[in-house]
N, C-alpha and C positions, 0 to 999 in steps of 0.2 A: 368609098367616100373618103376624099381628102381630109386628113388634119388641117386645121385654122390655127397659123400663124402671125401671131404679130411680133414683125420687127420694128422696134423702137432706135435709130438712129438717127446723128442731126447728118451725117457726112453721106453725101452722094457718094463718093470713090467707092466706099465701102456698101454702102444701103443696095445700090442698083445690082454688081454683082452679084451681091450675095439673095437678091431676090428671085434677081434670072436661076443662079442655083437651085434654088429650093421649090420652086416656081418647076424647075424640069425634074427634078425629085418628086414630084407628085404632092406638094404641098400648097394650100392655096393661103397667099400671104398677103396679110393688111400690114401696111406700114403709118408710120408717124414718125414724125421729124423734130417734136422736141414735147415736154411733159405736160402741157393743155391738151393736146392732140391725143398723146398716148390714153391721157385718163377717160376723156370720150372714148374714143374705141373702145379702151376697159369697162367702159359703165356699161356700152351699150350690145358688146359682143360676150358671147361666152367664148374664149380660146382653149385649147388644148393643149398652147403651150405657149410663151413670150420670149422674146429673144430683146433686150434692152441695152444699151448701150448704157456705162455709169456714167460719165460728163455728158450732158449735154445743157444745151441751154432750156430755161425752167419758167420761163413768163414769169416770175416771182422775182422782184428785185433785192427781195432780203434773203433770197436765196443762192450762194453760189454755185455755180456750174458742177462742179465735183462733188457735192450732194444732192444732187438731181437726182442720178440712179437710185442710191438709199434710200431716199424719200419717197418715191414710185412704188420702191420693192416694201415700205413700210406700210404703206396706204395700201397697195394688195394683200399683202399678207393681214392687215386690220379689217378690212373691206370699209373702209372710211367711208363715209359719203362722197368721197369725189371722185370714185371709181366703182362702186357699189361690191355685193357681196359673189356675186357670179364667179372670179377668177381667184376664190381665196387660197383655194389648194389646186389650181393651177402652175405647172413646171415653170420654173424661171431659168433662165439660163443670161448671163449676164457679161457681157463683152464690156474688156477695159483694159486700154495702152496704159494706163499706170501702173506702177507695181506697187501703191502708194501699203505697207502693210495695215497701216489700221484700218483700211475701205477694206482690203483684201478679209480681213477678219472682222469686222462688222456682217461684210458679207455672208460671210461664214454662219454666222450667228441670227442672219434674220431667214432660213428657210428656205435658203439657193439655191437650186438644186446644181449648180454647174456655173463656172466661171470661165472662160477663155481668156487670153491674151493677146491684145492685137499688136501688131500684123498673125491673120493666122488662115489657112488652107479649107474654100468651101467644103473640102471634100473633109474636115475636120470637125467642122461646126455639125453636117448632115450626121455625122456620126457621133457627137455629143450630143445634139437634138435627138436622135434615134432612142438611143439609152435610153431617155426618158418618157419616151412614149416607146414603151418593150414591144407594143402590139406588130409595129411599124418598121423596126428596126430590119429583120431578111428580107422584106419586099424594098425597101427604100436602097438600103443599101446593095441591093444588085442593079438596080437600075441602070 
């Protein structure tokens, strides 16, 4: 049985790649392209593991872009009502071209399990996703 992944990013260049990857890695992936979308899927899916991009844009005009991620990763790890309680101790893994430190270390702080840095190597991510789902890691990664 495949792991259920969800990738949450707003950027085509990077979403579709990186879907085909993981997609041929034996992983079946739900994506969403910005934080109304993502939170559906989180209410209504139980995943095994999230892949989220930190900026993106948030349907909330009092919210800026570059705490979108944060606020995602707050409301999972709370099981807030607008993502429910299913995904609370689900893996997160958290892609971001910023090096901004204080996101970096918030990060840090709210139960992340993994951060990347974009621009970075599918065959990188498949292998930080692995880590965190141990079961997956020798079959995924010989593929």
């Amino acid at each position: 049985m495949s792991k259920e992944i969800l990738l949450i990013d707003d950027d085509l260049y990077c979403m579709q790649p990186t879907v085909d990857f993981l997609t041929l890695k034996g992983f079946a992936v739900q994506t969403a392209r910005d934080v109304p979308r993502a939170r559906e899927a989180i209410r209504n899916t139980k995943f095994d593991a999230i892949i989220a991009d930190c900026f993106m844009p948030t349907g909330d005009k009092d919210l800026a872009p570059e705490l979108a991620g944060l606020r995602l990763v707050e409301d999972i790890r709370s099981g807030s009502h607008a993502v429910g309680n299913a995904n609370r101790r689900t893996p997160i893994l958290v892609m971001t071209a910023g090096s901004n430190r204080e996101i970096l270390s918030r990060l840090r702080c709210m139960d992340v399990q993994a951060v990347i840095q974009k621009p970075f190597l599918s065959s990188e991510l498949v292998e930080m996703l692995c880590s965190l789902l141990p079961t997956e890691r020798d079959s995924t990664l010989n593929r």
